[in-house]
N, C-alpha and C positions, 0 to 999 in steps of 0.2 A: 486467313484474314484475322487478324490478332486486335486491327484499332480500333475502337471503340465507335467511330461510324461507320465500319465494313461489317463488322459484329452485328449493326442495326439493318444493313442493306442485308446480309446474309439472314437475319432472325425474320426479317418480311419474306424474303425470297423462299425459306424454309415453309414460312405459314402459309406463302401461297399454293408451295407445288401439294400441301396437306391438305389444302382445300378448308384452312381454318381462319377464318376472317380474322377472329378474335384474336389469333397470335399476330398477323398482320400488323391489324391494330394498336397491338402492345407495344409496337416496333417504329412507332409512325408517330410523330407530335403532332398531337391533336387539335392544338389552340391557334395555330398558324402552319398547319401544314397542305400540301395538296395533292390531287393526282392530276397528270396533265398525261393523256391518252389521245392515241389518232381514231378513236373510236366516241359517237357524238354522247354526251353535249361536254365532250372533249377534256372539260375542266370538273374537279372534285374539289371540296374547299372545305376545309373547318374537323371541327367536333366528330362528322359524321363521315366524312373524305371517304375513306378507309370501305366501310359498309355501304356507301352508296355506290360505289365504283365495282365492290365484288357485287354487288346483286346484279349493276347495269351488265357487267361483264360476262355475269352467267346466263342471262336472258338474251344479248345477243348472240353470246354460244350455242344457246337450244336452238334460235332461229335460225343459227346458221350448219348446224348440225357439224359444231367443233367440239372437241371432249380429251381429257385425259392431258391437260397441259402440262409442264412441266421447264423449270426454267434452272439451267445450268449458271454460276458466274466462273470468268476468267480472272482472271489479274488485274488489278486497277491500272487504268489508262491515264487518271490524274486522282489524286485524293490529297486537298487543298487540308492546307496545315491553318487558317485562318480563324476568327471567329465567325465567318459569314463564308464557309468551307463548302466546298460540294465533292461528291464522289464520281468517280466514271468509270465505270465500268460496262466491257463487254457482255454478252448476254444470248445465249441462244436457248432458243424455247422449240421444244418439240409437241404437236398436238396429231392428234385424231380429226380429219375432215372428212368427214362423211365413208369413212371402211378407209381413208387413204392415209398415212404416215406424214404429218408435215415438219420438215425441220427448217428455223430460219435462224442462222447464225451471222456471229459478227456485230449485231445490232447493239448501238454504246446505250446502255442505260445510264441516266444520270439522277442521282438523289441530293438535293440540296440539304445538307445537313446543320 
């Protein structure tokens, strides 16, 4: 991933499987950016996106007794040359459910860049 918004998707993806918000964050524009998740209250927004989403994320983790995430990327699916560009890429994450191995691949992540 050499362009410079895969470079951004790859530097989150990096910060997430480290468990370090703070790189996350470095990687993520802050003034208008979001997280948009199937997990509630769904949507992250602003300044704080980034920190509000890994905390939600780790507290539904504990409660649901998931651990040890880990997120792979494949090849981009589309990565728009535009100024109002988005990225797609494929994505499979592996985690810990409760003593059980979960792998869920294939799944298109997409970052508006």
């Amino acid at each position: 991933m050499s362009d410079t918004r895969l470079q951004a998707v790859q530097a989150y993806t990096d910060g997430l499987n480290a468990n370090d918000p703070a790189a996350m964050a470095a990687a993520f524009v802050p003034v208008d950016g979001a997280i948009l998740d199937g997990m509630a209250p769904h949507l992250w927004v602003g300044p704080t996106a980034v920190a509000d989403w890994y905390r939600d994320v780790t507290a539904e983790s504990e409660h649901r007794g998931a651990s040890d995430y880990r997120f792979t990327l494949g090849e981009p699916l589309h990565n728009g040359t535009t100024d109002d560009a988005y990225v797609v890429v494929p994505a499979t994450m592996t985690f810990d459910l409760n003593g059980t191995q979960i792998t869920q691949a294939g799944a298109g992540s997409s970052w508006r860049c």
